[in-house]
N, C-alpha and C positions, 0 to 999 in steps of 0.2 A: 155516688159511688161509681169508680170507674167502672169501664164492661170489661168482662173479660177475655182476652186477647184469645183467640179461636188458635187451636194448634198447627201447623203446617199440615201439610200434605204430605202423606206417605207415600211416596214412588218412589219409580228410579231414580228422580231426580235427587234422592236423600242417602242414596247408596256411595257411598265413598269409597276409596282404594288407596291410602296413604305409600308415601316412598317410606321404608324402613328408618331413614334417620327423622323425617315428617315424624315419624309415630312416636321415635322419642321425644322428640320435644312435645307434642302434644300429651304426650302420658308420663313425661318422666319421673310418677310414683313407679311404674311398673319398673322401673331399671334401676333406680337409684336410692328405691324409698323417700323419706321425705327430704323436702327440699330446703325450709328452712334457710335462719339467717345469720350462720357460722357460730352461733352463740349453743351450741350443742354439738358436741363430739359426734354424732352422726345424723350428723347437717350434710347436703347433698354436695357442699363444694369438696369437703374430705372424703364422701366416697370415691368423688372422682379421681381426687390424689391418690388416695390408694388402688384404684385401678390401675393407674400406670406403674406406681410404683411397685403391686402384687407383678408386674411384668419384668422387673429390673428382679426381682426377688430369686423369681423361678428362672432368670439366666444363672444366680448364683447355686441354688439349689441342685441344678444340671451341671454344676463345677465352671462355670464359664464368669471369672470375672470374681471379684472378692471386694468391689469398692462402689459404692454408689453417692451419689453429689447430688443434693435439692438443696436449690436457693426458690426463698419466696421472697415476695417484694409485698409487703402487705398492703403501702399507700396505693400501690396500682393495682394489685390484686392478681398479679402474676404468680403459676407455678412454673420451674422449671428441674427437671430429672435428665440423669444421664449415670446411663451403666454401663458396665465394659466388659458386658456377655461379647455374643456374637452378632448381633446385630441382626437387624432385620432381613433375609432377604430380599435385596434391591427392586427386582422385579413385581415386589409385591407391598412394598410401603403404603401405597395407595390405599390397595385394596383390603391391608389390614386393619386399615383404621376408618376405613368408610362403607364398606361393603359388609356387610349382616352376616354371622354364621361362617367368617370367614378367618382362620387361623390355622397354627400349627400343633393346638396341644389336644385334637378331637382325637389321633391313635396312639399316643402315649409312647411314642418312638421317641422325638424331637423334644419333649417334657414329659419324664413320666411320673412326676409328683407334682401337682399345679392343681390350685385354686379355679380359675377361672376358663372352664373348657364348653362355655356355652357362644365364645365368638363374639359376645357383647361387649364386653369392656371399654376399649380404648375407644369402637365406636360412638356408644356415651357417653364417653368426655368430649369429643369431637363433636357431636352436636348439638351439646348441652355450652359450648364455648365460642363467647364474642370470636377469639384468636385463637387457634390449635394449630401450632408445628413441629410435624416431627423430622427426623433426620435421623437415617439409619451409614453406620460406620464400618466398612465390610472388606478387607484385602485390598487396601490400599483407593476402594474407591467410596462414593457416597451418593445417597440421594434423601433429598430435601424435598418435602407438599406443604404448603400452607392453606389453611382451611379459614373461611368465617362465615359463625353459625352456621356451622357444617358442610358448607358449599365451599370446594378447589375452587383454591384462585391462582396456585403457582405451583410448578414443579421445575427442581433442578439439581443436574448431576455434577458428576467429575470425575475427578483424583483429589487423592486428600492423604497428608501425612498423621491425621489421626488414631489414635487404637480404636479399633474394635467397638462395637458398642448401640447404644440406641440413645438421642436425647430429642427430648420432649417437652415443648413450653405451652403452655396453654392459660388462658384466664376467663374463668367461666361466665358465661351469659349474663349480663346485666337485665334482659326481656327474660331471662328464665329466674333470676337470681338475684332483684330488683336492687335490696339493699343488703348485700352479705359484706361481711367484718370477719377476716381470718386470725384467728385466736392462735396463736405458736404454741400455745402452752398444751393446745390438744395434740397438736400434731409432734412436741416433743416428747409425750406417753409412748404415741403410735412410733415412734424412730426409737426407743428404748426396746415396745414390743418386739421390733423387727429384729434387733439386736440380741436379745435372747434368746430367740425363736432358734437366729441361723448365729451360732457363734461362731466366732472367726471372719465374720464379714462385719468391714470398718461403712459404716454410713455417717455423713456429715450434712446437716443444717446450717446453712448459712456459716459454715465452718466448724462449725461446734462438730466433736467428733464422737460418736454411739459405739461402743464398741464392747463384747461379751464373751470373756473364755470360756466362761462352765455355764453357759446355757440358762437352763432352767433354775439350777440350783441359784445362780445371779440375780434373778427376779424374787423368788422365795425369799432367799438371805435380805434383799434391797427392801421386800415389802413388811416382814415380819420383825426384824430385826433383833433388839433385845428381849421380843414376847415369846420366841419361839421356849419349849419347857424342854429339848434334847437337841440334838446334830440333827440337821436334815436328812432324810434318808429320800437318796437319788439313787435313778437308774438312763441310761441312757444305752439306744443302740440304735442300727437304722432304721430303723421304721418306728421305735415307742422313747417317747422320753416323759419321765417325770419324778416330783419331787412333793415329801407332805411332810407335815413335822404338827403337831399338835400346841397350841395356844392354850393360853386362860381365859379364851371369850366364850361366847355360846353361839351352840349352831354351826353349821357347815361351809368352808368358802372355796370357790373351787376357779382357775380360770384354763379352760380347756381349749385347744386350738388343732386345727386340719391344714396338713399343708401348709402351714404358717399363718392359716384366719382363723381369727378371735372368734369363737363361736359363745357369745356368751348367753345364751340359752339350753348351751350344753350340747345332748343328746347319747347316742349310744357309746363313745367313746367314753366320757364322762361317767355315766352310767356302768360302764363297766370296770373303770378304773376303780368308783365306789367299792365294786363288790370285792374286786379283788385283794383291796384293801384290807375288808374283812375277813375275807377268807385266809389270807395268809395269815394274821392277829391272833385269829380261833384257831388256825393249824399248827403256829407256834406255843402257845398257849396251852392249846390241848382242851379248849372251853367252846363255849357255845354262845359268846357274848351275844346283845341284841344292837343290831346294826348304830344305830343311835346312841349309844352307849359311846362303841366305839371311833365314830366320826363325829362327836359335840365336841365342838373347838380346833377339828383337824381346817389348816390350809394347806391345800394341794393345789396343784397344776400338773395338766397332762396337756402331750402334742402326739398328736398319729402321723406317719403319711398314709396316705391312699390313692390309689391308680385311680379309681373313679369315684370322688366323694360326692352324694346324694347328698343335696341339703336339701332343707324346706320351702326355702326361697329364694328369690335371686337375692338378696342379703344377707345369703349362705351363716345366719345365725342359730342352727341347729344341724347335729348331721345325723341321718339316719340311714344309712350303711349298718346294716343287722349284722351282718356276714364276720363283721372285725372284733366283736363282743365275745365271741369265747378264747379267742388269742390273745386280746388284752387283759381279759380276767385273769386266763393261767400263766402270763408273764409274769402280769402286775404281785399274783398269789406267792407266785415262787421265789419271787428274788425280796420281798417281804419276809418270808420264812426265813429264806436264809442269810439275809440282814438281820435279824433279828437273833438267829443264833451265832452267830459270827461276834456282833455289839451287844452284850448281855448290858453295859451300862445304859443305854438307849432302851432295850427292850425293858428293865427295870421300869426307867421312867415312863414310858408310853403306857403298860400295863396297869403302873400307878394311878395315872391319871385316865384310865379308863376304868378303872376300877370304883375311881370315887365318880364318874360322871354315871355307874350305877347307882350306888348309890344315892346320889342327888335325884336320881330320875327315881325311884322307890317312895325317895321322902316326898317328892310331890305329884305322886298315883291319886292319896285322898285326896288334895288339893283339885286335882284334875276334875275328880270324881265329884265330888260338893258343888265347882263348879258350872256342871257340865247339867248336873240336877236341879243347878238353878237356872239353867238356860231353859229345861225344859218346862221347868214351871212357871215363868215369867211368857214364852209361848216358844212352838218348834221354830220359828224364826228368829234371827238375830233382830231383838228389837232397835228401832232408828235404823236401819239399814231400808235404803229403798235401792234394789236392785236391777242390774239391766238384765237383759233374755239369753246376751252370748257372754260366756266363758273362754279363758286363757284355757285351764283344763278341759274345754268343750273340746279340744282338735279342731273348731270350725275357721274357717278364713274371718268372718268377722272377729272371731275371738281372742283373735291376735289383735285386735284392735281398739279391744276390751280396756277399760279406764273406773277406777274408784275414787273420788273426790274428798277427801275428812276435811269436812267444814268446821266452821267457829259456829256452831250453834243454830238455831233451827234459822233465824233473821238470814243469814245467808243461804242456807237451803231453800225458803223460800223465793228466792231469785232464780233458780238452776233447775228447779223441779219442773216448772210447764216448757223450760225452753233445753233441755237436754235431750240428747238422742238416746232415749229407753231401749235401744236393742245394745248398745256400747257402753254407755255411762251410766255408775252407780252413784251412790251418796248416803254418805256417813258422819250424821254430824257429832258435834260434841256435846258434852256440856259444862261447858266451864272450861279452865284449863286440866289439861293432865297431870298428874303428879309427876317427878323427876323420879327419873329413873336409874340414874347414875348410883353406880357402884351398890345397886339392887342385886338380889339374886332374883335367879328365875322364878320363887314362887309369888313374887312380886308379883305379875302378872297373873295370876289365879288367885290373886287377892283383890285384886282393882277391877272391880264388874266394867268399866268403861275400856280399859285398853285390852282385858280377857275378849270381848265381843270385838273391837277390832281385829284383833291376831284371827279371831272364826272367821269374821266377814272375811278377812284377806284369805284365809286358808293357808296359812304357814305355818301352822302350831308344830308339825315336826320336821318341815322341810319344802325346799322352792318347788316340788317336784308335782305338787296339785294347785299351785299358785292359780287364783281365780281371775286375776287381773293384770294385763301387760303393763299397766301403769298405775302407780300408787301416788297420787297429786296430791300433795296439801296443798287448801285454798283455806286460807286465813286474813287478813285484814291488814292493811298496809301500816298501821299503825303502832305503838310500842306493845300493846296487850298481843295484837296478832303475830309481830315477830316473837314474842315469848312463846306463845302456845308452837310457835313454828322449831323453836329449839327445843322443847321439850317434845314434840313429837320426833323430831332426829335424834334425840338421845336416844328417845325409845327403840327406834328403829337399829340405831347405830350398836346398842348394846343388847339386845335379845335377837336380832335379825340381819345381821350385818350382812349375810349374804344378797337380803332384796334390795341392798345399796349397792353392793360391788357387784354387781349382775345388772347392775342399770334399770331397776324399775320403779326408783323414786324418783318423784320431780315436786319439785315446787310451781303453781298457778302464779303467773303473771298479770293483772289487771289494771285496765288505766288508773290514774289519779286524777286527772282531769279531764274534762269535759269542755270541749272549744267550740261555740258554734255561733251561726248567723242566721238568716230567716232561709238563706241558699244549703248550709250546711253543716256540717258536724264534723268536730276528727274529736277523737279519745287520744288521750297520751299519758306515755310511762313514766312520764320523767318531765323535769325541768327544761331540757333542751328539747324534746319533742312540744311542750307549751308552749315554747318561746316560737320553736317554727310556724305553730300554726294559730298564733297570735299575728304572727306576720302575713301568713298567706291570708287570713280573714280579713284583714284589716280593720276599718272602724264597723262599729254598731256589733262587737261582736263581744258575748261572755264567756264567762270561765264560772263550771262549775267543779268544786273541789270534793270527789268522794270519800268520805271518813272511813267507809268498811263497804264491804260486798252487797248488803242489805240493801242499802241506799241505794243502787243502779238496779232497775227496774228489767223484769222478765224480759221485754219485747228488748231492751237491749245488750241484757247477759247473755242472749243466744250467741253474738256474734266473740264473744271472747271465751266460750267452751268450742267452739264449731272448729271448720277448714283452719279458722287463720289464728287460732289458739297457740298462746305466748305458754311455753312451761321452760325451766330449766331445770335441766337433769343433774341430780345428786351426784356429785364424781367425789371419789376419795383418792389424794395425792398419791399415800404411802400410807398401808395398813396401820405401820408401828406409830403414825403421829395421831392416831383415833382416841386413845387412853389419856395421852396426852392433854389433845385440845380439849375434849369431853370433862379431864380436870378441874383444865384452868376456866373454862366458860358453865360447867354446870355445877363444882364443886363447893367446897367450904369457905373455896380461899377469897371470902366479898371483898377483903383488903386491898390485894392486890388486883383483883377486876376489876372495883372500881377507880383506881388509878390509871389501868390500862386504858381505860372506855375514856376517864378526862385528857389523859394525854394525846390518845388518838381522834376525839373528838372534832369532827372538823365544823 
């Protein structure tokens, strides 16, 4: 047995003092969250793009500039932006982008509705990037820094017949960002966001051109489309815009933004939008509906500005600004009321359909009830749930870090259980597969003792709003039974809980397939092409073991694929209105036609 290695010495000689852009790179969770390798919408290379690009934003939003240009290059891994605000002042390009704490939107003079007023942003991109250059465009003159990984290596001035403006190329760290792959397909959602957010400002990809007159109502109309059950009912002024219209799904979906960031964790704007909601419905009305009643099936979207938005993190995903909550309520209350007497055709139908999601909600109170009696007689715990110690609903830091696993049965929980981190990760297996859920009604779920105890374990039975868990994993088995149970659990989710999907809290577990190793080493791989590489790098005297399911890879090595360097990808949905659709044709009656599509496309 080796000995064990004696710890250092604690002195001054263990005391350190990092430079500010040192510290990013040494901690770049603390700036940018995780880091990740482009194959997730908020992978650390697209924070970075949107940090520069939240800068071209807030020139438009200050009136300065109505046009902004990102070309990427994805073979080389280049961004580059350019907006035709006002430009950086000259004297201070340097220092804006490498100097800590350093900017112009801390007194709300120079931008007074901005996102990013903690002086970090572009800094983080700049020392998180192999190459970072910017170039500010300013009254006929210019000046140009280039940086790599974060250290000036050039500055240079002039004259210039250019407009106005700030452009900015950068390509992030290979030593920070080993092996990232830029997916356009994420970054073309985020160029549509920006485009509703700020209507009347043209942005272009790679020439493709984003462009939105009616705002919010644009995104609403794009995402719901033929589900919507009346007109959109919009409002827009300076400082509140939004838009809801009630569906035939279940459940609540909502996407709420500050200053033009996606807060999809919500907070008090969101929150208040809810009530107001209500409160106008009931004021119209003349009733006392119960909140859920009246928002099962509503899709909404709200945007605030705010002179000083309080988020929760620097991944500014929740806002809590108390202050703005009874302005938005009695906006949101009033112009409800009087849309609604104004459009008696609309108010007809909305009433309608809240009227019968009482109903529904009455007819499954016993259901509820029967349920709920049999949880407690079976024990006060959710049975097969082994739970971790911190909570999403805890408010604690770790609990935002918080993770629930639904396994394929106890064979793979076995694997997960000695080697998981019990203050973070839970575990919920299954048994067997789930039943399909399509085109069920809600008391579907208060009938099925296995997905009833999921919906508890998660904590969603009537809303994201006590959610237990920041992340909902399914880990299932690479194989044709595990991708089935894998579509029947997104059906589930998809049609009783759509919001834990468009809120980004499902993913799917990634785990090797193969097993490469020599008497020197080991690699695990995902895939075909990652076997073949390290069938090469081994070279002779080396095997290949093939994992059939989760089960088969052993405790002491499932640690390292739940841990740091844990493969998941995150559930995105394109466009709300193609959900019913695809849910159809892949979960439906029609075996006819899917299994033609499955041999056609068969490769």
């Amino acid at each position: 047995m080796a000995e064990k290695k004696a710890p250092a010495e604690y002195d001054e000689k263990q005391i350190q003092t990092l430079d500010p852009l040192e510290h990013i790179r040494k901690r770049p969770g603390m700036y940018i969250g995780r880091l990740g390798n482009g194959s997730n919408q908020n992978d650390g290379i697209y924070v970075l793009l949107k940090e520069v690009l939240d800068n071209c934003i807030d020139e438009f939003i200050m009136n300065h500039g109505n046009k902004i240009d990102l070309k990427i290059d994805t073979e080389a891994g280049t961004f580059y932006t350019r907006d035709y605000g006002r430009g950086i002042p000259l004297g201070a390009v340097v220092d804006c982008v490498s100097k800590m704490n350093t900017g112009g939107k801390y007194d709300g003079n120079a931008f007074e509705f901005s996102v990013g007023l903690n002086g970090v942003g572009t800094k983080a991109v700049n020392a998180l990037s192999a190459h970072f250059r910017v170039k500010s465009f300013r009254d006929g003159k210019f000046k140009e820094a280039c940086f790599e990984e974060g250290v000036l290596v050039s500055e240079n001035d002039g004259k210039t017949d250019e407009e106005n403006g700030t452009e900015v190329e950068f390509s992030p760290s290979r030593e920070i960002f080993p092996k990232y792959k830029i997916d356009l397909g994420f970054i073309d959602r985020r160029m549509w966001g920006y485009a509703y957010l700020n209507r009347g400002l043209s942005l272009y990809l790679n020439g493709q051109k984003f462009y939105s007159r009616n705002g919010l109502r644009d995104f609403i109309e794009k995402e719901i489309n033929d589900e919507k059950l009346y007109d959109i009912i919009y409002h827009r002024d300076d400082r509140l815009e939004f838009g809801f219209c009630h569906t035939g799904n279940y459940g609540e979906n909502y996407y709420s933004y500050v200053n033009g960031q996606y807060t999809n964790d919500g907070g008090t704007h969101q929150q208040a939008f809810r009530e107001g909601i209500l409160k106008g419905v009931n004021d119209y009305a003349g009733k006392n509906f119960d909140g859920s009643d009246v928002r099962d099936g509503l899709f909404g979207a709200v945007a605030v500005k705010v002179k000083e938005p309080i988020f929760e993190s620097q991944t500014k995903n929740k806002l809590g600004n108390t202050e703005i909550r009874s302005e938005v309520v009695n906006k949101v209350k009033a112009f409800v009321t009087d849309f609604l007497h104004k459009n008696k055709n609309v108010a007809d139908r909305l009433l309608e359909k809240v009227t019968l999601n009482e109903k529904m909600r009455k007819n499954i109170t016993d259901l509820k009830k029967l349920a709920k009696d049999k949880q407690k007689k079976v024990s006060f715990k959710i049975p097969k749930l082994r739970d971790c110690k911190h909570h999403l609903n805890d408010k604690s830091t770790l609990g935002e870090e918080s993770m629930i696993f639904i396994t394929e049965g106890d064979s793979a929980t076995g694997s997960m259980i000695s080697c998981r981190d019990v203050l973070t990760q839970a575990l919920f297996p299954l048994r067997g597969k789930p039943k399909n859920s399509h085109n069920m009604k809600r008391e579907f779920v208060y009938k099925n003792e296995e997905l009833y105890f999921m919906m508890k374990a998660i904590n969603i039975e009537d809303s994201l709003d006590d959610l237990r868990y920041a992340k909902v994993i399914i880990a299932t088995d690479a194989d044709q039974d595990g991708l089935h149970i894998r579509n029947l659990l997104l059906t589930y989710f998809l049609t009783f809980f759509e919001g834990l999907v468009t809120n980004g809290h499902l993913y799917i577990l990634e785990t090797p397939i193969y097993r490469v190793r020599n008497k020197k080493e080991t690699v695990y791989c995902y895939d075909e092409e990652e076997k073949d590489e390290a069938v090469a790098k081994l070279g002779r005297g080396h095997e290949i073991t093939r994992f059939k399911g989760l089960g088969e890879i052993s405790p002491n090595e499932f640690g390292q694929f739940i841990g740091e360097d844990m493969r998941i990808i995150q559930v995105n949905i394109e466009k709300m209105s193609d959900i019913p659709h695809v849910l159809d044709f892949f979960m439906g009656s029609n075996t006819g036609d899917r299994k033609q599509f499955i041999m056609d496309n068969l490769a």
